[in-house]
C-alpha positions in Angstrom: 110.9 62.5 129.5 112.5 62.1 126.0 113.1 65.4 124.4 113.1 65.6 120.5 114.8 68.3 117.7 111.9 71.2 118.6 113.5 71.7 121.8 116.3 73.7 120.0 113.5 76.2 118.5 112.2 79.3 119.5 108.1 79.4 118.4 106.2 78.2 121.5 104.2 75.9 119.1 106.7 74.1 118.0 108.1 73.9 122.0 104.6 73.0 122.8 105.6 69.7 121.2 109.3 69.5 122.4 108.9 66.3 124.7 106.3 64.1 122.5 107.4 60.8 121.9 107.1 61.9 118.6 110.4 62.1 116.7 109.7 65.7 115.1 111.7 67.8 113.2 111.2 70.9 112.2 110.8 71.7 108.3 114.7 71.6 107.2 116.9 70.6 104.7 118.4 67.7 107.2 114.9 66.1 107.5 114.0 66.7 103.8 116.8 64.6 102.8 116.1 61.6 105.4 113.1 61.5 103.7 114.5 60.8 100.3 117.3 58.4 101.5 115.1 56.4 103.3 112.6 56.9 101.0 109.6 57.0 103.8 106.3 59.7 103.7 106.6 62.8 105.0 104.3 63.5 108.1 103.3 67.1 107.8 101.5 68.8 110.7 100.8 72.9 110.7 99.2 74.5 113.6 99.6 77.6 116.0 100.3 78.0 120.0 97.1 78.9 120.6 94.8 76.4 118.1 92.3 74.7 120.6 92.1 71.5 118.0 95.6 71.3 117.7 96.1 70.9 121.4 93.1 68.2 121.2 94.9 66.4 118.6 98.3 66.5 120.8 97.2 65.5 123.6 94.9 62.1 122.0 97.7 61.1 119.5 101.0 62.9 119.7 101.5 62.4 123.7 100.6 58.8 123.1 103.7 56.6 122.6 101.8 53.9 121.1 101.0 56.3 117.9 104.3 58.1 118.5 106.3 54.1 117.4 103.9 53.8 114.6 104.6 57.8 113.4 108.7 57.2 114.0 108.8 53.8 112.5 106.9 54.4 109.0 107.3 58.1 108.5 109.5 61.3 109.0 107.4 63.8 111.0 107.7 67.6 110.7 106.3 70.2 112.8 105.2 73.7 111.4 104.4 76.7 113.3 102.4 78.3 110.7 103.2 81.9 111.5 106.6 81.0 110.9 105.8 79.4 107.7 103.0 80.9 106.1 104.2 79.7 102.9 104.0 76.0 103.7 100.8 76.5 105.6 99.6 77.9 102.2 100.5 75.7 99.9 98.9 72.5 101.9 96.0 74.3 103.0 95.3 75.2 99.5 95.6 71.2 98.8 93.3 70.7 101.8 90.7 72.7 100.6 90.6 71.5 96.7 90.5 68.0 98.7 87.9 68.3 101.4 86.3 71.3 100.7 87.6 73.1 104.1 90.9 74.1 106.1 91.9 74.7 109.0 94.5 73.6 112.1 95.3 71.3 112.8 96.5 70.8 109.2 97.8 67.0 108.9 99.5 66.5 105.4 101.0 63.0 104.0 103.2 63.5 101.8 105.6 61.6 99.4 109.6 62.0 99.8 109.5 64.7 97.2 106.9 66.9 99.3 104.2 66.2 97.2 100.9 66.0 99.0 98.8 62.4 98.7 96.3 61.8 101.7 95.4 65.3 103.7 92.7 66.8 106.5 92.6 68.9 109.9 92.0 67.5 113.1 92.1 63.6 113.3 90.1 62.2 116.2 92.4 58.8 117.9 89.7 56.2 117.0 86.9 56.5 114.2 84.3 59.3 115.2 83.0 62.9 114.8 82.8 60.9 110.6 86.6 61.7 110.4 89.0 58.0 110.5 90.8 57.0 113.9 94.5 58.6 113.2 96.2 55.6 114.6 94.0 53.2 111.8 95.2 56.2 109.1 98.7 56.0 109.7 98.7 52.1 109.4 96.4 52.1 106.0 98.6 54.8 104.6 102.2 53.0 105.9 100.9 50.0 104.0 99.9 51.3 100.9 102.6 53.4 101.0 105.0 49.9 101.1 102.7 47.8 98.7 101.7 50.4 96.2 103.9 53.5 95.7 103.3 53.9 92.5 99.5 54.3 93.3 100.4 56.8 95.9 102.8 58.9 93.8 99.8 59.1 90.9 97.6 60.7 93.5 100.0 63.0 94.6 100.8 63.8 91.4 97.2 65.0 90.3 97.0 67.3 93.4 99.9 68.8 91.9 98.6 69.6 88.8 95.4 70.9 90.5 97.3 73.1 93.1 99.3 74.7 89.7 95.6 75.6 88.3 95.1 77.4 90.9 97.7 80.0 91.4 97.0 81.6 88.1 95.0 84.5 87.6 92.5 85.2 84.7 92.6 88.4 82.5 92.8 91.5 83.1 89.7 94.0 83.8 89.4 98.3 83.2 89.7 100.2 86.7 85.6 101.2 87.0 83.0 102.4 89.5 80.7 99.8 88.5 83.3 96.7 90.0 82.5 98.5 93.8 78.7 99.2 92.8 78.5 94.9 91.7 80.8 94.3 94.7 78.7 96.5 97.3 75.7 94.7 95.9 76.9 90.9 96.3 78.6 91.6 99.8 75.4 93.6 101.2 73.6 90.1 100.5 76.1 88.4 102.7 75.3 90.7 105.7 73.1 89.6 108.6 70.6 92.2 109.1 70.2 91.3 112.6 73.0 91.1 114.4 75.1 92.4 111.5 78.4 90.4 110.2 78.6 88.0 107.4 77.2 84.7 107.0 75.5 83.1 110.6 78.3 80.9 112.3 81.5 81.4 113.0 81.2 85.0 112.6 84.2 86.7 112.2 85.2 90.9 112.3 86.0 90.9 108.3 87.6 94.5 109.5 88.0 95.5 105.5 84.9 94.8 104.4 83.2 96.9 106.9 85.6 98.9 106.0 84.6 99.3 102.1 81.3 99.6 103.4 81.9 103.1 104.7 83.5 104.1 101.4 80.4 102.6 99.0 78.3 104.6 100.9 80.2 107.4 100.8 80.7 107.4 97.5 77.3 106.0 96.6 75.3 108.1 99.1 73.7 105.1 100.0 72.8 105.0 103.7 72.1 101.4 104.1 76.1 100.5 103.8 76.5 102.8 106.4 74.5 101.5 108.6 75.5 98.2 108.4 79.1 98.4 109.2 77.4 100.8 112.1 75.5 98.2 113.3 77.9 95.4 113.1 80.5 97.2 115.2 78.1 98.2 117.6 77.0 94.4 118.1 80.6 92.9 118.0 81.5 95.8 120.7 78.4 95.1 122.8 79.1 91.4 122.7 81.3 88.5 124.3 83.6 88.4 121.3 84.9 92.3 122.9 86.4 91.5 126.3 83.9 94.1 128.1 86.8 94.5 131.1 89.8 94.7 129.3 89.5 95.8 126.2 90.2 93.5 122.8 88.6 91.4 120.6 88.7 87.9 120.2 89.2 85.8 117.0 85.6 84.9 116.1 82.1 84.6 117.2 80.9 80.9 117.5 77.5 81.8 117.2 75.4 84.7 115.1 75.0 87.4 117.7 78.9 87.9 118.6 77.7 86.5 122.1 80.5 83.2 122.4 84.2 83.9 121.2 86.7 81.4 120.3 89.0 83.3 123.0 91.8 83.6 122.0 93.0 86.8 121.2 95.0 87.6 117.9 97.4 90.3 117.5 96.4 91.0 113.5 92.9 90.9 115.2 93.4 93.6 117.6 95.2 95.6 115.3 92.8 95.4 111.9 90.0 95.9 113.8 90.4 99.6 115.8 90.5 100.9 112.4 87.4 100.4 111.7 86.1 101.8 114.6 88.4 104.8 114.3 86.7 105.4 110.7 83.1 104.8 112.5 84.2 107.7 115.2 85.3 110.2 112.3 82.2 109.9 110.3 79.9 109.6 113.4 81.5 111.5 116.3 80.1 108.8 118.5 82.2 108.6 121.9 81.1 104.7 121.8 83.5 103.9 118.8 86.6 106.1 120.0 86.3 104.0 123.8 86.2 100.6 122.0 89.8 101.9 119.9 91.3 103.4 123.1 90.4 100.2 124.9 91.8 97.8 122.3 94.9 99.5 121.8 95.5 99.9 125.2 95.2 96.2 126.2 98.0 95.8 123.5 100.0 98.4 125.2 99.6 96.7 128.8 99.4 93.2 128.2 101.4 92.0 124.4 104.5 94.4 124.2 107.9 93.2 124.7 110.2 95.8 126.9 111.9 96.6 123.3 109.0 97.4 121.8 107.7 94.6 119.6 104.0 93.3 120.1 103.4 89.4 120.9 101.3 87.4 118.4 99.0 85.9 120.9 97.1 84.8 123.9 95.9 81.3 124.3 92.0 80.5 124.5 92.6 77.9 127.2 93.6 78.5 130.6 93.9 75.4 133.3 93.1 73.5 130.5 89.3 74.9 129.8 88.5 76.9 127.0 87.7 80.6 128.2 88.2 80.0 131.9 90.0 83.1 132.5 87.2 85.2 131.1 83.6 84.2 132.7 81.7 85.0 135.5 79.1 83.7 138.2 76.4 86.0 139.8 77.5 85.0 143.1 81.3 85.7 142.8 80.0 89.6 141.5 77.8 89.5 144.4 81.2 89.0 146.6 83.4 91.4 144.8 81.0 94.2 144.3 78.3 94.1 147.1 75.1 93.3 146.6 73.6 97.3 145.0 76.4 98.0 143.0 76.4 93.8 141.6 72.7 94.4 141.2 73.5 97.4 138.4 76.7 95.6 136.8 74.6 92.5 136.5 71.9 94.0 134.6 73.9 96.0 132.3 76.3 93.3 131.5 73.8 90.6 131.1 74.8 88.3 134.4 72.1 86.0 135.0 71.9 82.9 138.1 71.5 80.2 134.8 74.8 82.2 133.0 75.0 82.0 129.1 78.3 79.5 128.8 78.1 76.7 129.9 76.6 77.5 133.4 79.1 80.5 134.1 78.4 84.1 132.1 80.7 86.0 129.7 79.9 89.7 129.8 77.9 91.3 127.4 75.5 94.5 127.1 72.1 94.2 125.5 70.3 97.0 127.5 71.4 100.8 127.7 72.3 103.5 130.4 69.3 105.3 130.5 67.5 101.8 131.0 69.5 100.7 133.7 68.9 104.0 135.5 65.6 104.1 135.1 65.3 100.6 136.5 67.4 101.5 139.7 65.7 105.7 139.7 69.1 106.9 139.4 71.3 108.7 136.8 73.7 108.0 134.3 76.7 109.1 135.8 75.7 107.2 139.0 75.2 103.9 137.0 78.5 104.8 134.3 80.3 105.3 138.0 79.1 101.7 139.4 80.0 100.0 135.9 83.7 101.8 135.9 84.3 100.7 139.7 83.0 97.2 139.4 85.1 97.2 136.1 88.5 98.1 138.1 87.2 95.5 141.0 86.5 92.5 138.5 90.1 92.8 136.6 92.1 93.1 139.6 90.3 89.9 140.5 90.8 88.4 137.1 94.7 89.3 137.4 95.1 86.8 140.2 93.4 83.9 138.0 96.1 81.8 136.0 96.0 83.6 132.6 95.8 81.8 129.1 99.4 81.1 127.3 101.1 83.7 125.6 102.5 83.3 121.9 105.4 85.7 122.6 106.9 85.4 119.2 106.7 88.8 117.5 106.4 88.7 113.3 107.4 91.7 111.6 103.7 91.8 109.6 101.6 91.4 112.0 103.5 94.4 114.0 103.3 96.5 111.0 99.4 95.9 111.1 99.7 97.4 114.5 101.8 100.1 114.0 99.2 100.9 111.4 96.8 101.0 113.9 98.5 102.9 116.5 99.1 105.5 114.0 95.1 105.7 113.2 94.5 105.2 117.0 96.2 108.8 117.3 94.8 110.5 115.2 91.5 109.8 116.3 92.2 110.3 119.9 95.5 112.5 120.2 96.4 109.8 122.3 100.7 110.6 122.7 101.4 107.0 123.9 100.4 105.2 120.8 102.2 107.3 118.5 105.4 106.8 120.6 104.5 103.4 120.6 104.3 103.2 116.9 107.7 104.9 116.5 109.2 102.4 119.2 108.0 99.0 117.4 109.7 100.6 114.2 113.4 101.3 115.9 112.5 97.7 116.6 112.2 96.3 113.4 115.1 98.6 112.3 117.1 97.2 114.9 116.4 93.5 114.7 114.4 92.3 111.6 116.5 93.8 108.8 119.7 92.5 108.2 122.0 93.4 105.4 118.6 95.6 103.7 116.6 93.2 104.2 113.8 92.3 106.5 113.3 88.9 108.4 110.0 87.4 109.6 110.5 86.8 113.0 112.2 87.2 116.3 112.3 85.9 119.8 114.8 85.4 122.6 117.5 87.6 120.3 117.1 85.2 117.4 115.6 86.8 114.3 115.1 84.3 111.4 113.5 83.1 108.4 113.5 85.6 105.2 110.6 88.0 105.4 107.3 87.2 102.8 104.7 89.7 100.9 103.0 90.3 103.8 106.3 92.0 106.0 107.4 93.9 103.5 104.0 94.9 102.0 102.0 95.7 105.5 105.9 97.5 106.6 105.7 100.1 104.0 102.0 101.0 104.8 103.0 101.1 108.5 105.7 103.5 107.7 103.9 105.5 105.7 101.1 105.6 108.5 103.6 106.8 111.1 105.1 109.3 107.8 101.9 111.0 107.6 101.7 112.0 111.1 105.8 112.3 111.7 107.3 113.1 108.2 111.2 112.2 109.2 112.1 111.4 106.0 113.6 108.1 106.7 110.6 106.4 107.0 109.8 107.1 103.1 113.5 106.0 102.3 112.8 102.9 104.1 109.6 102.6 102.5 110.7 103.1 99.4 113.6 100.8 99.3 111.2 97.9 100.4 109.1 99.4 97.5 111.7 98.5 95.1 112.6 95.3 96.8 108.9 94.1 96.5 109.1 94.8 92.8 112.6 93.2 92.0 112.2 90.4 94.1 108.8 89.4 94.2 106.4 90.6 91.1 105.4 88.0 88.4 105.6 89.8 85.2 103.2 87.2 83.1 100.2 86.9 85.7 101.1 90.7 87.4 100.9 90.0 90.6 102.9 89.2 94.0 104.6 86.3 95.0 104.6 85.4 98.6 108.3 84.9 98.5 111.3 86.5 96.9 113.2 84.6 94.6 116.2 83.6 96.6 113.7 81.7 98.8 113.9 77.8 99.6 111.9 76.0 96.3 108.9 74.5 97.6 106.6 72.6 95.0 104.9 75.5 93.7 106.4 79.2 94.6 102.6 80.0 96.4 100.8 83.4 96.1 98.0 84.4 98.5 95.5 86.5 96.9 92.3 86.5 99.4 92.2 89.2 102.0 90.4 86.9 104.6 91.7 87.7 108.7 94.3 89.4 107.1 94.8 91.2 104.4 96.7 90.0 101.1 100.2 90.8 100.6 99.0 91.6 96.9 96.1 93.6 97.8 98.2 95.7 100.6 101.5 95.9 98.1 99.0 97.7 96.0 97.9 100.1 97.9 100.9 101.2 99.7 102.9 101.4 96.1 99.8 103.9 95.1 100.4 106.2 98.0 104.7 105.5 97.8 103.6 107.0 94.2 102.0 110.1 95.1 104.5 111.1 97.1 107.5 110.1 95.3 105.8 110.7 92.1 107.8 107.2 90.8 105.8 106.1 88.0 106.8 102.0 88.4 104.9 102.4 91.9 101.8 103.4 90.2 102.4 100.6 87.5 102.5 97.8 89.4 99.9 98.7 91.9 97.8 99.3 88.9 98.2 96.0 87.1 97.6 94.1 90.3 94.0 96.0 91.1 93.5 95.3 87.2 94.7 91.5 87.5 92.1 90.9 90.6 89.3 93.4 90.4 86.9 91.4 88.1 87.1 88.3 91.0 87.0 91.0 93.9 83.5 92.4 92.3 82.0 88.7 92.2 83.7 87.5 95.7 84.2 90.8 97.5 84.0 88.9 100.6 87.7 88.1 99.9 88.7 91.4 98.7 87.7 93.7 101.0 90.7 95.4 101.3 91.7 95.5 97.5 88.1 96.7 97.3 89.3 99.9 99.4 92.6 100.8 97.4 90.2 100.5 94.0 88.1 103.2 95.6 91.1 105.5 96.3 92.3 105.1 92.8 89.0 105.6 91.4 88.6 108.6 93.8 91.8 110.4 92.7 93.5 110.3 96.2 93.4 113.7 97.9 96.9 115.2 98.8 96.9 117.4 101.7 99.3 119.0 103.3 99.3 120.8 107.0 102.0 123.2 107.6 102.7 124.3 111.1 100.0 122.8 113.4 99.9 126.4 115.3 96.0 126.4 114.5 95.4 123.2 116.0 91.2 123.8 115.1 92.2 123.6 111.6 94.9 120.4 112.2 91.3 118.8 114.7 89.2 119.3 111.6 90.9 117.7 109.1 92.4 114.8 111.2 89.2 113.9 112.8 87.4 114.0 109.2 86.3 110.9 107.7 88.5 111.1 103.8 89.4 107.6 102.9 90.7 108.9 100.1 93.5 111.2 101.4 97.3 111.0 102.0 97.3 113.7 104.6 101.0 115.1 106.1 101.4 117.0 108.7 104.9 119.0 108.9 105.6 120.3 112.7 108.4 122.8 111.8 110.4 124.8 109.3 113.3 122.2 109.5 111.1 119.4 108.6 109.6 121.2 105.5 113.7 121.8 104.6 114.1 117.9 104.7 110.9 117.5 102.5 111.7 120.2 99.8 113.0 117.8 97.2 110.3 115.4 97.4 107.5 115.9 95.0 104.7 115.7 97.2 105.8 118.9 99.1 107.1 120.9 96.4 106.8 124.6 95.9 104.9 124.5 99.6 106.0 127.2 101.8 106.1 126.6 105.5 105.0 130.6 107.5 106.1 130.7 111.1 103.6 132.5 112.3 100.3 130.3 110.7 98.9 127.4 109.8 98.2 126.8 106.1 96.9 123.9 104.2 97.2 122.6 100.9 94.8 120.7 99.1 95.8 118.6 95.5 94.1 116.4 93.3 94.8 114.9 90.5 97.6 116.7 89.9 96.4 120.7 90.6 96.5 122.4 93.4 95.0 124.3 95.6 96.0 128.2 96.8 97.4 128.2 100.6 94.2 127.7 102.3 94.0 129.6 105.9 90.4 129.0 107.6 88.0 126.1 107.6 85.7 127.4 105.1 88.1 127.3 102.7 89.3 123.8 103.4 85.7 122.7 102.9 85.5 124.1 100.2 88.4 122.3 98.5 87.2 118.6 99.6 
């Protein structure tokens, strides 16, 4: 079998596609310029190792040689990985959506020498169906008018252009209030489904931030209702298919309302956004339920997507022998083998297992019924039925082990780590859990060691190759993830690091006139437009998290260009996050800190570890909360701001509370804490 350029990279996508009969190449100066000499369309297609369409689409058109002489002959294909290349991915899906309405991936872009976008859409089925044209009739249409009429083509292109421009700016900008999160609360409560909780019907998918806000609104609103939606929503996405009941971890979306039938595949960002949520659900509540579903979560991470070094993978493939979800269902009969009939009888029940199944003939777990149900049906206790579930748990995944698992992604970005180191640092706080804070520390000697070169980061690494110059979202989600780990660990180099990053975001990145973020430095490649991304959708926004991780860099550096910038970009955004909060729920959440005044508070010696429980295990949103360990840590900290004029005692545990710039007196006992917050 012919091989073609991919076979020389390192993302599994683009290896994925390594022995089309497709000439590919990947996005590179060499093909850019073959374009223009031979003056033929660019063939753009962006997708991801583990996109279910984007297989489809490889297997109908790209495996077939027929299409693959018409694609080499009339145009100069190039294959993106678009967690390599989120800034390509952005700029054409952006065209995508002003074109069609809609994105997604497969994303199949035409485009003229000069990279300019004229014919664009997702998937593209081989002949004419689903409504979408047959892709081998496409690329003849668009080879032809594309050798007749140029100049037609080139207008077209050109109008997208000045479209795409229109929308990167920003509009004026709007006073820091409590009415923008009262108007936002409002317009995203109406999104909710008060049913099965969410937002929207279907595709559902976590939203992790806005549930997120929704906890701080009603804190700060003392309106219940907020609260008990985000409640309700994590208890149906944890009681449903989209959680995988035996492992642990979430995957990407719900294809229906009631979180029952996941796209499978399971996202690192996903895994990591989402266990904070249910860390802040376990603080406020004390509920056991959420504090299992983090453990669980970040414990499938631990086991089954971290590199020996100490990186996390990006993903694990929804397909497995070639069916979507194989890996993950169940029949009655094969429980019946594995657990014996009793026991089966009780797993079955709680976990929903019927004879006629719920997917396609076969069942994915899922609980709708509770413990004291179940053993009242079978006249036996809880512990005897929590005892049955936890065996036949242990049974069914070392059955599942032996079944061929779904691909893994083993690429490992720097930003979607950060997100996790983020959430190991929560995870620890919540639980006391010693292995995810080592973990946490571990994946940052790994970035330290192999994505930052000459002070600066890179994007991405596998096999020993780290490459491509980092974006917004590495350096931005970093210095949060540093600051995390700071919190609970203060060894002063991560707040160097983060603060160097700080200043790197602001030198290299901000734009001045519309005061907001770039997605790339300015010593990146030129693409058509320099792109921004300012929607916090599956992830966050670079802008949104630059933001607030320069407001808490501020209070403890007390650096007033930290506070400026993160400032003007809550002030450039927060009119359109009050109107669409659906796509700002994370910006949302760093205008309540500001607006809140964030809390300082300092530990010193955790000797009283009641006190060091209380306040760790307290829901405060709102707080930058340090804990120093020992006498020679506080020495290390004396010159920064944050900790000046705060004695560390030997002998007790004392806490300091500051806001908005006064402080509190040492504080020794719990009353007096509470009194302070």
């Amino acid at each position: 079998m012919a091989e073609n350029s991919l076979i020389h990279e390192t993302s599994p996508y683009l290896l994925q596609h390594a022995k089309n009969p497709v000439q590919w190449y990947t996005w590179n100066d060499f093909a850019l310029k073959k374009a223009k000499e031979e003056q033929k369309p660019i063939f753009l297609s962006v997708g991801y190792s583990s996109c279910h369409w984007c297989h489809v689409m490889a297997h109908e058109s790209f495996e077939n040689s027929e299409i693959a002489k018409i694609m080499n002959e009339h145009f100069i294909n190039i294959k993106v990985d678009r967690e390599e290349r989120p800034d390509i991915d952005d700029i054409y899906q952006k065209v995508c959506q002003i074109a069609t309405g809609q994105g997604g991936w497969p994303l199949s872009v035409f485009l003229t020498p000069d990279q300019i976008p004229f014919y664009v859409g997702t998937y593209f089925p081989i002949l004419d169906s689903y409504g979408r044209p047959g892709f081998e009739s496409l690329l003849r249409q668009l080879a032809q008018a594309w050798k007749e009429k140029p100049q037609d083509i080139i207008k077209t292109a050109e109008n997208f252009l000045v479209n795409l421009q229109k929308i990167e700016s920003v509009k004026n900008l709007e006073k820091l209030e409590k009415s923008i999160l009262d108007e936002a609360a409002m317009n995203l409560i109406q999104l909710g489904d008060p049913v099965h909780g969410g937002f929207g019907s279907a595709p559902k998918f976590p939203n992790s931030a806005n549930l997120s806000f929704m906890l701080r609104y009603s804190q700060l609103s003392g309106i219940s209702k907020f609260q008990e939606f985000a409640l309700k929503t994590l208890r149906k996405m944890a009681q449903g298919g989209i959680f995988d009941q035996l492992r642990g971890g979430f995957h990407r979306y719900s294809t229906d309302s009631r979180w029952l039938v996941p796209h499978f595949e399971k996202m690192l960002y996903d895994n990591a956004l989402i266990p904070v949520v249910y860390a802040e659900a376990y603080q406020i509540t004390k509920d056991p339920f959420y504090l299992e579903v983090v453990i669980k979560t970040l414990n499938y991470v631990l086991e089954e997507m971290t590199s020996a070094e100490g990186g996390f993978y990006s993903a694990q493939d929804a397909d497995s022998e070639g069916e979507e979800g194989k890996y993950y269902v169940w029949n009655k009969h094969e429980i019946n083998e594995i657990l014996g009939n009793n026991a089966a009888d009780v797993f079955c029940l709680f976990y929903d297992v019927t004879d006629g199944g719920n997917f396609e003939g076969k069942t994915i777990l899922c609980n709708n019924i509770s413990l004291s149900s179940v053993a009242f049906k079978f006249a036996t206790t809880e512990d005897q039925v929590k005892n049955i579930l936890d065996t036949g748990i242990k049974k069914l995944l070392e059955v599942r082990s032996k079944r061929i698992p779904p691909g893994l992604d083993d690429k490992i970005l720097t930003s979607w780590n950060a997100l996790m180191i983020s959430a190991l640092a929560k995870g620890f706080r919540v639980s006391g859990e010693e292995s995810f804070l080592r973990a946490a520390e571990k994946c940052i000697s790994f970035i330290e060691h192999y994505l930052i070169k000459n002070g600066k980061l890179l994007h991405t690494y596998k096999n020993g190759v780290s490459k491509i110059q980092a974006y917004l979202d590495d350096y931005s989600y970093f210095i949060n993830a540093l600051l995390d780990v700071f919190e609970i660990k203060p060894d002063l180099k991560y707040l160097k690091i983060a603060q160097t990053f700080g200043n790197y975001l602001i030198d290299h990145f901000w734009d001045s006139t519309e005061k907001n973020f770039f997605m790339t430095d300015d010593t990146h490649e030129k693409l058509i437009i320099r792109p921004k991304s300012n929607y916090d959708l599956s992830m966050p926004s670079g802008n949104s998290v630059a933001s607030y991780s320069l407001l808490r860099l501020y209070h403890l550096t007390q650096e007033k260009k930290f506070f400026e910038v993160s400032m003007a970009v809550m002030e450039s955004q927060s009119a359109m996050a009050a109107e669409n909060p659906f796509g700002f729920g994370y910006l949302l959440n760093t205008i309540f800190m500001y607006l809140q005044k964030p809390l300082e508070i300092t530990i010193l010696n955790l000797k009283n570890t009641e006190i060091a429980k209380y306040l760790t295990g307290k829901f405060l949103p709102q707080s930058i909360l340090v804990t120093v360990r020992d006498k020679n840590q506080m020495a290390e900290l004396a010159m920064i701001p944050f900790f000046k004029g705060k004695e560390f005692k030997d002998e007790k545990t004392i806490v300091f509370v500051c806001k908005d710039f006064t402080c509190s007196l040492p504080l020794e006992s719990i009353t007096d804490i509470e009194k302070q917050l």
